[in-house]
C-alpha positions in Angstrom: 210.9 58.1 115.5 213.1 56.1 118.0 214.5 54.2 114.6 215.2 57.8 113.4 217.1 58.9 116.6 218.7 55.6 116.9 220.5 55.6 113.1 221.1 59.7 114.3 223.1 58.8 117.8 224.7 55.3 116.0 226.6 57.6 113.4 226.6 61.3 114.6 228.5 60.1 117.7 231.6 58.3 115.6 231.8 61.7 113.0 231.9 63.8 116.4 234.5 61.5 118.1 236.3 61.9 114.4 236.4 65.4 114.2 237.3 65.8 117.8 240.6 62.8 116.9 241.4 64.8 113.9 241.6 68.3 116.1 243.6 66.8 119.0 246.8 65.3 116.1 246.1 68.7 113.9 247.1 70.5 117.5 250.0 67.5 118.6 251.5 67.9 115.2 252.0 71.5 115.2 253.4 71.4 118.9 255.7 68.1 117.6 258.5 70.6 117.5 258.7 72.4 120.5 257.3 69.3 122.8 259.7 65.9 122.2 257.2 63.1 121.1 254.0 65.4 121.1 252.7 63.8 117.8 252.8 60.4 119.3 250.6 61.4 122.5 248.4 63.2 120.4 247.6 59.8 118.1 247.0 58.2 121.2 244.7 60.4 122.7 242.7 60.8 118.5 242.6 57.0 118.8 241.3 56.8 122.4 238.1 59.8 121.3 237.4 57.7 117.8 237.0 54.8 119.8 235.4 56.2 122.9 232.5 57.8 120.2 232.2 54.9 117.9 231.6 52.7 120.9 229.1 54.9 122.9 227.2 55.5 119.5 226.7 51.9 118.8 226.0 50.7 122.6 222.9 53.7 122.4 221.7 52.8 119.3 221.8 49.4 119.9 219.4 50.0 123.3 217.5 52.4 121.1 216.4 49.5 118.8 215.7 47.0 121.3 213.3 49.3 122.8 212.0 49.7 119.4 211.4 46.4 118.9 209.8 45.4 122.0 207.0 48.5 121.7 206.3 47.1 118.6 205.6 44.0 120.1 204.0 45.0 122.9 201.8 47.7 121.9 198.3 47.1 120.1 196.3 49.5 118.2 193.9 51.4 119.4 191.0 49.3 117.6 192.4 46.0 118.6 193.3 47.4 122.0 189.2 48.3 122.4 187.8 45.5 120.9 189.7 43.3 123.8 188.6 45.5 126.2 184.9 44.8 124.9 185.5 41.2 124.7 186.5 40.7 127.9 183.4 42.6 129.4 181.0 40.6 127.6 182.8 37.9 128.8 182.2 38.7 132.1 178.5 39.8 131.3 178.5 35.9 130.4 179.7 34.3 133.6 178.0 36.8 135.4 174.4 35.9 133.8 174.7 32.2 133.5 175.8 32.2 137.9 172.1 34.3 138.2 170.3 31.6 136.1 171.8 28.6 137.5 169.6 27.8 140.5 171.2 28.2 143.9 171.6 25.2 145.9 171.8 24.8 149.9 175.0 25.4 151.0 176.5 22.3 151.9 177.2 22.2 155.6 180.5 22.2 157.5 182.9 19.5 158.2 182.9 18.8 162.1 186.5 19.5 162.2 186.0 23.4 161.1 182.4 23.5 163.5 184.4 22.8 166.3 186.7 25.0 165.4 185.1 27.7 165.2 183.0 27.1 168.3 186.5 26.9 169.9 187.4 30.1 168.8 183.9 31.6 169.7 184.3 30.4 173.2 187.8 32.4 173.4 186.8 35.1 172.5 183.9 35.5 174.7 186.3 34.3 177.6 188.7 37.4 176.5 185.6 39.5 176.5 184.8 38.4 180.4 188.4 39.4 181.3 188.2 42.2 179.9 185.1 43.5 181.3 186.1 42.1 184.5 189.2 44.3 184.6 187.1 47.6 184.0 185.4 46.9 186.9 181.9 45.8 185.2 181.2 42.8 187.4 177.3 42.8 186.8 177.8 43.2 183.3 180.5 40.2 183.3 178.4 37.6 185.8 175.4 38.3 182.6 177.9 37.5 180.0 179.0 34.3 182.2 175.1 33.6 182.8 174.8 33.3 178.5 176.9 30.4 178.0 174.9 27.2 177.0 174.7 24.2 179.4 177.7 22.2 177.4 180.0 24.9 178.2 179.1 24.3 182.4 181.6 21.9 182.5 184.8 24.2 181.7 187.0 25.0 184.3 187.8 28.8 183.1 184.2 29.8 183.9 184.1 28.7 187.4 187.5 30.6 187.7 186.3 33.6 186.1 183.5 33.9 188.6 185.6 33.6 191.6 187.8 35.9 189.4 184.5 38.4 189.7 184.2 37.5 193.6 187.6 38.3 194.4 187.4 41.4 192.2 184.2 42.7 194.2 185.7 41.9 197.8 188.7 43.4 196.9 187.1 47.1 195.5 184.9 46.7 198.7 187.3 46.6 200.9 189.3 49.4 199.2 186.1 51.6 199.3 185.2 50.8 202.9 188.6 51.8 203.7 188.4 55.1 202.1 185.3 55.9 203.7 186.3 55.4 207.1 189.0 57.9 206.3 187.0 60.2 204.6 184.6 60.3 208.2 188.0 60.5 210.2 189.0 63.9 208.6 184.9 65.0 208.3 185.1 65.2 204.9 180.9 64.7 203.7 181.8 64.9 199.9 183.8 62.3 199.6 182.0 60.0 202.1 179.1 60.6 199.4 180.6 59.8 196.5 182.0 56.8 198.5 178.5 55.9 199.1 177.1 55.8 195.2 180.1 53.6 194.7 179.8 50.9 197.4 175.9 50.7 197.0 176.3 48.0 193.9 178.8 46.4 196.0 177.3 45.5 199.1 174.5 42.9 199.9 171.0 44.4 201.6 172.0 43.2 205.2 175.7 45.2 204.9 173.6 48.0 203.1 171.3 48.6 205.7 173.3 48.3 208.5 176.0 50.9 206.8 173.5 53.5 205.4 172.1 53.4 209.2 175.2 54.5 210.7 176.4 57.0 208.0 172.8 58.7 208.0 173.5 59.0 211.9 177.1 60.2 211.2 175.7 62.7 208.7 173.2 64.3 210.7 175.8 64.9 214.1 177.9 66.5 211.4 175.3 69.0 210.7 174.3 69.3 214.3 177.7 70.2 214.8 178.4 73.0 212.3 174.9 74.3 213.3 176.3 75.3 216.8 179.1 76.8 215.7 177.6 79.9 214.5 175.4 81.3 211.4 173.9 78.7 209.0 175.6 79.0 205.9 174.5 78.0 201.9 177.0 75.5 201.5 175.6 73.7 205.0 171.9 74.2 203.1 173.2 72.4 200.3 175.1 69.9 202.1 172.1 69.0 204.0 169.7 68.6 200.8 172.0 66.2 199.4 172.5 64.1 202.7 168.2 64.3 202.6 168.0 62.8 199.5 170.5 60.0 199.6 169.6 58.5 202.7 166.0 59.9 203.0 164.8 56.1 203.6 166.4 56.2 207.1 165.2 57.7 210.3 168.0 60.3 210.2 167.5 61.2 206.8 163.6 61.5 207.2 164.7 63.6 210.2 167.3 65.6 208.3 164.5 66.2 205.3 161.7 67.6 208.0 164.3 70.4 209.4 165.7 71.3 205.6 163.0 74.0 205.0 164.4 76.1 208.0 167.7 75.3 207.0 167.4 76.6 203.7 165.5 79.7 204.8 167.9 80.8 207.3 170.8 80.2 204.6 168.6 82.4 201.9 167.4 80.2 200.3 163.6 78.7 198.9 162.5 76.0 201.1 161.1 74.3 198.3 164.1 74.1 195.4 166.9 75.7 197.5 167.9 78.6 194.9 168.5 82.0 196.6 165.5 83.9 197.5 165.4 86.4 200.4 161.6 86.9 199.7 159.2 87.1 202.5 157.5 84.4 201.1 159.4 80.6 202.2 158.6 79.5 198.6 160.1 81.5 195.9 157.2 82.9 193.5 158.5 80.1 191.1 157.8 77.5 193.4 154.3 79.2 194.2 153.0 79.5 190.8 153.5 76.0 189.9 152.0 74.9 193.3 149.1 76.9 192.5 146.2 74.9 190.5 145.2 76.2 187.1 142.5 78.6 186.5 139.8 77.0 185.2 137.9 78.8 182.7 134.2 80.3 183.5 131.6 78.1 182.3 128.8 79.6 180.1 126.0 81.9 182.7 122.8 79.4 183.5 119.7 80.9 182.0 
């Protein structure tokens, strides 16, 4: 079909640029009278269309064919075209049946040079790993990742600087949190010192522990001495108190602080037992009762 189209464009393109040539001196020779040297320009401009077609016609039928010829080329028919497609898979069922029968052999080991290597970059990237964590703030979780090195890697310097990396890291958040506690307890403010609390606890040895939870048990129960005298006993003090109770119920204060919460939490309306509102009669609410109350056993069959 291109051969066809080709052999159309090679020759319909010349008659077209001759019929146009013959129009344009047909029209010049008529005007040759009244226009000085119009027969002239129009031969010039017949010669320029003749030549402009001819060209163009042979330049696209000459692409035409080339493309013609390299389809031909190129291009299989269909029953070849299949038959290499089925080839080629049994070719492959080949190779892939003769690798499952041959019998597989120990793979041979590793030069040294590529071992240490990759040990090398093993080591890195547990290194990386230690920063990391050390960053985020996970110290415990970085000393245990320290702690699983073998006894060959002892001897590197990074790991002894990575744990007094983890030591300066604790001292410094200490310090930080110490110092936003104290100001916390210089503007009374019993929330924050308590959330301060939960986050120094993993940060302080048991001596510093127990001396601090000592004096903020003693700091927390003047508070609520305090806002006890200064008029009714509200439900935020209630809850306040239950909280204080059971963060710091191994002290003496907070033992102290846990015997009195029952009244507390009465005289705020509230259970003495879960510290919901209840204005019952009753200190417990009946929730609280029924589950204190043991379960009915069932009657036994009568004696005869």
């Amino acid at each position: 079909m291109l051969d066809r189209v080709a052999l159309l464009i090679g020759w319909g393109l010349p008659l077209l640029g001759l019929m146009g040539g013959t129009r344009m001196l047909l029209e010049s020779t008529d005007h040759a009278a009244s226009v000085p040297g119009g027969w002239l320009a129009g031969l010039l401009g017949a010669i320029c269309i003749l030549g402009t077609s001819v060209l163009a016609g042979l330049g696209v039928s000459s692409v035409l064919r080339v493309l013609v010829q390299w389809l031909s080329l190129h291009r299989q028919p269909p029953q070849a075209e299949s038959q290499s497609i089925l080839g080629s898979l049994a070719e492959r069922i080949d190779q892939l049946s003769e690798r499952l029968a041959e019998p597989r052999s120990p793979s041979a080991p590793l030069p040294p040079a590529a071992t240490a290597t990759s040990t090398d970059w093993l080591r890195e990237q547990s290194l990386a790993e230690i920063r990391r964590t050390i960053r985020a703030g996970k110290w415990d979780e970085a000393a245990a990742l320290l702690d699983g090195f073998s006894p060959a890697d002892l001897d590197d310097p990074r790991l002894s600087s990575l744990r007094q990396e983890i030591q300066s890291a604790r001292e410094a958040a200490r310090s930080q949190h110490l110092a936003q506690l104290n100001a916390a307890r210089q503007v009374s403010d019993p929330d924050r010192v308590l959330e301060l609390h939960q986050t120094l606890i993993p940060l302080l040895d048991a001596e510093t522990r127990v001396s601090l939870e000592a004096d903020l048990s003693q700091w927390f129960l003047r508070l609520i001495h305090n806002r006890l005298r200064t008029g009714k006993i509200q439900t935020d003090l209630a809850v306040l108190a239950g909280r204080i109770a059971d963060a710091f119920s191994h002290t003496v204060a907070g033992a102290s602080l846990r015997a009195s919460l029952p009244t507390l939490r009465r005289s705020a309306g509230l259970c003495s037992r879960c510290g919901q509102p209840y204005n019952g009669l009753a200190n417990p609410c009946p929730a609280c009762l029924a589950q204190a109350q043991p379960p009915v056993r069932p009657a036994g069959p009568a004696a005869t």
